[in-house]
C-alpha positions, 0 to 999 in steps of 0.5 A, a space after each residue: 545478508 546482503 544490504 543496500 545502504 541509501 546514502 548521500 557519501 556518509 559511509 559511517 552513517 550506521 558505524 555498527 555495520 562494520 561490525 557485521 559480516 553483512 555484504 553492504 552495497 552503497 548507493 548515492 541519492 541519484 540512483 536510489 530509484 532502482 534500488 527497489 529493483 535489485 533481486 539480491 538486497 534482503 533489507 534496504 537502509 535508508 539514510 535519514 539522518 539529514 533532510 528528513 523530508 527528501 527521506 520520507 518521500 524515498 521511502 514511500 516511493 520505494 514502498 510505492 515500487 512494489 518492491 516485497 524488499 524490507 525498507 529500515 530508515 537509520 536516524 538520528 536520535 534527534 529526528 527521531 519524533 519526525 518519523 512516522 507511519 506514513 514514512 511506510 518503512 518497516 523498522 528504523 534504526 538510531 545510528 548509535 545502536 550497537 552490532 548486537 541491536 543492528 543484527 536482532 532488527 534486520 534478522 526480525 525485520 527480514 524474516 517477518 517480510 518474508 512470511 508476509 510474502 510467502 502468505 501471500 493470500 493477504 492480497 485484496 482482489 475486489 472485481 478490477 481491483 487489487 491491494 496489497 497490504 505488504 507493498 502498500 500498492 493498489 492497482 485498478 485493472 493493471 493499472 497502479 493508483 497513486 495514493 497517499 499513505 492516508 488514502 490507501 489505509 482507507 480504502 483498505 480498511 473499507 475495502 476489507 469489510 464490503 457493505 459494512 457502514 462506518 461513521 466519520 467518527 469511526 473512520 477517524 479512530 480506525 484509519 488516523 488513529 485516537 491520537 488524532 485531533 483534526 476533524 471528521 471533515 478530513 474523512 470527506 477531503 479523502 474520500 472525494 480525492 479516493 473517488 477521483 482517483 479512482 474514476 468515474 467507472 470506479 468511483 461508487 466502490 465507495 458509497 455514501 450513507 447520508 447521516 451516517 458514513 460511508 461503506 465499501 460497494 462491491 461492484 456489479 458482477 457483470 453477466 452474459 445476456 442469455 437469449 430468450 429460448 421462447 420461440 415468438 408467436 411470428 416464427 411459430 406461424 412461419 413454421 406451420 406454414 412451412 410444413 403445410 
């Protein structure tokens, strides 16, 4: 297995990795922008132990790549409550797990991102469209969008049930989660910024339902005018007196 190790010089950040026949490859900060783009790395790990917040925004901007590769943040067990959903890693590691632990994770880790991939059909194509759930993208006619974390699980959650009407309160349960206390306005706040994002072209994918919610609209399938093939009363005439 071939790894990348994201990290600012701490070397020993994951002590159980010399343990590994695993072939490890150190990066610093300053070139972890095209970490995503090496064809060899079957897993990335992600040095979370310091400036939590710098992290976060690695790993979503490694996720933002397009890159199919799986993302492992290693942290502290301090840290430990910091890291969440919206990080878009696919594990994380406590830099205390032992050899046996480290292995059994990237070896789950590793082979659960290759079936994703290999499925491939999990890809949402809806008119100019595309989502891909696996690399957390959304790209509008070639295009790629720049969405929060919050702003692509909504629109994938409508986009995967068209025509279908949730709430604000469903919306809240699907998308943030039972745990959430804010309020149903949060709901509002993403969709404007999705709309926006989206374009004035593109913007009505996501319709209102006034006093119930929002829905996902498929956009107009665009058709080819056909000629009218009834000759007008005008070239009949002319015809005639042709043939007079």
């Amino acid at each position: 297995m071939n790894l990348l190790l994201l990290t600012d010089g701490h070397a020993e950040v994951l002590p159980a990795l010399d343990l590994l026949p695993y072939a490890v490859q150190i990066l610093p900060r300053d070139d972890w922008a095209g970490a995503a783009k090496d064809p060899h790395a079957d897993a990335i790990l992600v040095d979370a132990c310091t400036q939590l917040t710098q992290a976060r925004a690695a790993c979503r901007a490694l996720r933002g790549s397009g890159s199919a590769v799986p993302f492992i943040a290693l942290v502290r067990e301090s840290g430990l409550a910091a890291v969440g959903a919206d990080w878009c890693v696919d594990d994380f590691l406590l830099t205390t797990a032992g050899p046996a632990e480290v292995a059994a994770r990237l070896s789950m880790v590793v082979g659960r991102r290759g079936q994703q991939v290999t499925a491939g059909d999990d890809l949402i194509h809806i008119g100019d469209l595309t989502i891909d759930p696996h690399s957390y993208t959304t790209r509008l006619r070639g295009e790629a969008l720049a969405l929060t974390y919050k702003e692509f699980e909504l629109l994938k959650f409508l986009a995967q049930q068209p025509g279908r009407v949730f709430s604000r309160d469903q919306l809240l349960r699907e998308v943030w989660g039972y745990d959430y206390f804010g309020g149903t306005r949060t709901v509002d706040v993403h969709v404007r910024r999705l709309r926006a994002k989206l374009g004035p072209r593109c913007e009505t994918m996501i319709g209102t339902v006034r006093q119930v919610g929002y829905k996902f609209v498929m956009p107009p399938v665009a058709t080819r005018s056909v000629p009218d093939a009834t000759p007008s009363m005008a070239a009949f005439e002319e015809s005639l007196a042709a043939v007079r």
